[in-house]
N, C-alpha and C positions, 0 to 999 in steps of 0.2 A: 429300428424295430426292437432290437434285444435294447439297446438305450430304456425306449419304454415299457418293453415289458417288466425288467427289473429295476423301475424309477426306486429311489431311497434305499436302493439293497434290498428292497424285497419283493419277490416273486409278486408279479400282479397279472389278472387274465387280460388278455390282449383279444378282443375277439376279429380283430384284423388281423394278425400271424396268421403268416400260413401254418394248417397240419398236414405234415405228410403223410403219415396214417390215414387221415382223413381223407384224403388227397389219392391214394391209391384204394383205399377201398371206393371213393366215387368211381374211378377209371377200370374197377375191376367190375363192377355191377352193370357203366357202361357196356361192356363187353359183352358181358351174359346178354342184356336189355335187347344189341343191335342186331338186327335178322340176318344182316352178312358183315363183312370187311369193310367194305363203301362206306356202311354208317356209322363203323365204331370210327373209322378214320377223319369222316368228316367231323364226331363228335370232336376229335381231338383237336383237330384245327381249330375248331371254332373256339374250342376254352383255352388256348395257347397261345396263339395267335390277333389276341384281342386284349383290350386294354380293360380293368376290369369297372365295376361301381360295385355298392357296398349301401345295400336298401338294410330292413330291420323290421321283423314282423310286430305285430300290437304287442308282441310279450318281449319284446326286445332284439332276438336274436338277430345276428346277423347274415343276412344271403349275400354272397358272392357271383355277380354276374358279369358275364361279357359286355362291354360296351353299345350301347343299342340294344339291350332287352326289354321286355316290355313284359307286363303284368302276367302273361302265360308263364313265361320264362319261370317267373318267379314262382308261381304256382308249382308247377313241374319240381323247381328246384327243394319245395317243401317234402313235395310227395306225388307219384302219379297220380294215386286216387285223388288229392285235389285235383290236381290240373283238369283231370278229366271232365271234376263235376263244376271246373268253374265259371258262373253265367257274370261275372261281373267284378269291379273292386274298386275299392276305395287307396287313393296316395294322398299322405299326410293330412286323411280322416275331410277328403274330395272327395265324390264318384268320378269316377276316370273311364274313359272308353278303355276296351283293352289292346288297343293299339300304341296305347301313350308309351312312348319312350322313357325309363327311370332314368333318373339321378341320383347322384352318390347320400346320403343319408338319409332316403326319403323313407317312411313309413309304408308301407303295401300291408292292403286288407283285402285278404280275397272273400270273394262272395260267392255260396255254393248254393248250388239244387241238383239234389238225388237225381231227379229224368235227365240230370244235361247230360249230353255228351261231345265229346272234339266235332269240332267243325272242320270242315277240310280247308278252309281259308286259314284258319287256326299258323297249319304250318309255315304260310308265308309272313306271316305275323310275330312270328316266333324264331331267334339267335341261336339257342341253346343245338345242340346235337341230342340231348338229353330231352327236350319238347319235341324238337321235328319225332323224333325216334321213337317216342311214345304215342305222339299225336299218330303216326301213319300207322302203327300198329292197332290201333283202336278202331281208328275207319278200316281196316283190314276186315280184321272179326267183324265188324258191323257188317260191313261189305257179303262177309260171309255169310252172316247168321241170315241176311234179306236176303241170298242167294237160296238156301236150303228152305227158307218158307216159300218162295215164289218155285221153286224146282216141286214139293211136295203137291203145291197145288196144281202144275202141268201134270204129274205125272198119276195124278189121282183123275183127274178130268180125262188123259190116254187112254188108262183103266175104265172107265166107264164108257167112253166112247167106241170103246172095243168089247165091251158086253165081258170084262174079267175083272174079279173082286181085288181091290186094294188089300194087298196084305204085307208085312214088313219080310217075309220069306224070299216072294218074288221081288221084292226092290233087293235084295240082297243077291238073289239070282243074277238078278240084272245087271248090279256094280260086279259080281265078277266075272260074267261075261265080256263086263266094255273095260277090267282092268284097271277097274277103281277099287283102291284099298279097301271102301267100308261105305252102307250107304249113304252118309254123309256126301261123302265126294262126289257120287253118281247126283247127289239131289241138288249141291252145289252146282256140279256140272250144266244140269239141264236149267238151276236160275240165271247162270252164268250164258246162256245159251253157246254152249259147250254141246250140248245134243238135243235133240226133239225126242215130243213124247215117240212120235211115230217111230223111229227110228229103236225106242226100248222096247216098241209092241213087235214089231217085224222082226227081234231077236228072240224074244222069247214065247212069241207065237206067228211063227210063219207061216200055218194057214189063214191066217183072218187077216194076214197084214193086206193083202190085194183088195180086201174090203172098206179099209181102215184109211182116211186119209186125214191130215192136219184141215184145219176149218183155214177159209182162205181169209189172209191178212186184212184189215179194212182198207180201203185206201181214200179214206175221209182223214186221216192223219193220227195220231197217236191216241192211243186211248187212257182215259185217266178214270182212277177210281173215285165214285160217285158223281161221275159228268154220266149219264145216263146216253146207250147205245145211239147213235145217229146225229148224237147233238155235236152243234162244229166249236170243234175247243184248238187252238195251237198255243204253242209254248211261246212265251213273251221273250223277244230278242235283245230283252236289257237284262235278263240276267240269264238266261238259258239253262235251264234246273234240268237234270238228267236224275235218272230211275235211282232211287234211295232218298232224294233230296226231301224235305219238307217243303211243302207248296200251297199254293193257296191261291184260288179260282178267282177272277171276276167278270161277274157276266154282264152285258152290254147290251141293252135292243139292239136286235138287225147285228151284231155282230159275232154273237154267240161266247165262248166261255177261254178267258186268256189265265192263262197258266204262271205263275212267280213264284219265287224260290222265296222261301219265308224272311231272308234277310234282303231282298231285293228294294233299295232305294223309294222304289216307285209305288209302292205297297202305302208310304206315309201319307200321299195323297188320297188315300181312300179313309182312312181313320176319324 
């Protein structure tokens, strides 16, 4: 490596040398990025531990990857904010699924859209310590932010069913009652089904709680928004999509409305 860096006695850029500088600021950002010890540790294994390849984005540069990475990897390795938005890409100027395995000099072109965001298959998809660690963080927050709108909308429906006005006072009342930092948490809480509305109304109005009760569960099975009250829908057992998932309905004479997860195989037959 120094042979070719300094071919002819003169300093020439080697964009395969390692930098160390480089090299510790990646390992120190790691650090900051990982939510405990578990992750910055697994990050390291995996860039240590592994044999590398040496892709090149359309302007040339070179990315350094663990053996067996694949087009997220790379993405990540650009920037989060790509990785995040990437729905797709191109190797050595192919469209490539994003499962394809790189190899050492290939070209990678990622292809982005603003709405995308990590999939959760994403991480098994993904080598890096640096993708998995970004990818679970992002479905975290998301994870979140659908907890606090589905908690707003239980806990505004409690409010009414109990004949008291939604106000941000009383939710704030109420997180510090149950020992939640702020009302975020309490709202999260209750999407999380971490508590019921009923349970915030019996705290902070214990005479009408005896009047007050939760509406009974259906037991025609899960309900989905815009399957309309009584109609029979179940979740489709080829891919089994759970609450946050993107999904998409199809309805059947005589068998009523089956439920798939937007990436679900079985979705291509209907197209």
């Amino acid at each position: 490596a120094a042979h070719w860096a300094y071919k002819d006695g003169a300093p020439t850029e080697n964009r395969f040398v390692a930098d160390p500088f480089r090299w510790l600021r990646d390992l120190s950002e790691s650090f900051e990025q990982a939510e405990n010890p578990d992750d910055f540790l697994e990050h390291v294994k995996l860039e240590m531990f592994q044999d590398q390849v040496f892709c090149f984005t359309p302007k040339g540069k070179v990315i350094k990857l663990p053996k067996g990475a694949t087009p997220i990897d790379f993405a990540y390795a650009i920037h989060t904010r790509i990785g995040d938005s990437c729905v797709g890409c191109k190797v050595d100027n192919v469209r490539k699924p994003l499962w394809t395995v790189l190899k050492n000099g290939q070209t990678v072109e990622i292809i982005r859209a603003d709405a995308q965001r990590p999939q959760p298959v994403w991480e098994t998809m993904s080598v890096t310590g640096r993708a998995k660690s970004a990818i679970r963080r992002a479905l975290k927050s998301e994870r979140r932010a659908a907890d606090i709108k589905m908690g707003e909308a239980i806990i505004r429906e409690a409010f009414e069913r109990a004949g008291r006005e939604y106000t941000r006072r009383a939710v704030d009342l109420a997180a510090e009652k149950f020992g939640r930092p702020d009302a975020e948490e309490l709202l999260a809480g209750l999407g999380a089904a971490e508590l019921t509305g009923s349970q915030i109304v019996a705290t902070l109005w214990p005479e009408v709680a005896h009047d007050w009760t939760e509406p009974a569960a259906a037991s025609s099975g899960p309900a989905f928004k815009g399957i309309r009250a009584g109609a029979q829908a179940r979740v489709g057992e080829c891919c089994l999509p759970v609450p946050g998932d993107r999904i998409v309905g199809i309805a059947r004479k005589g068998e009523g409305v089956t439920v798939h997860a937007i990436d679900c195989p079985r979705l291509a037959a209907y197209e």
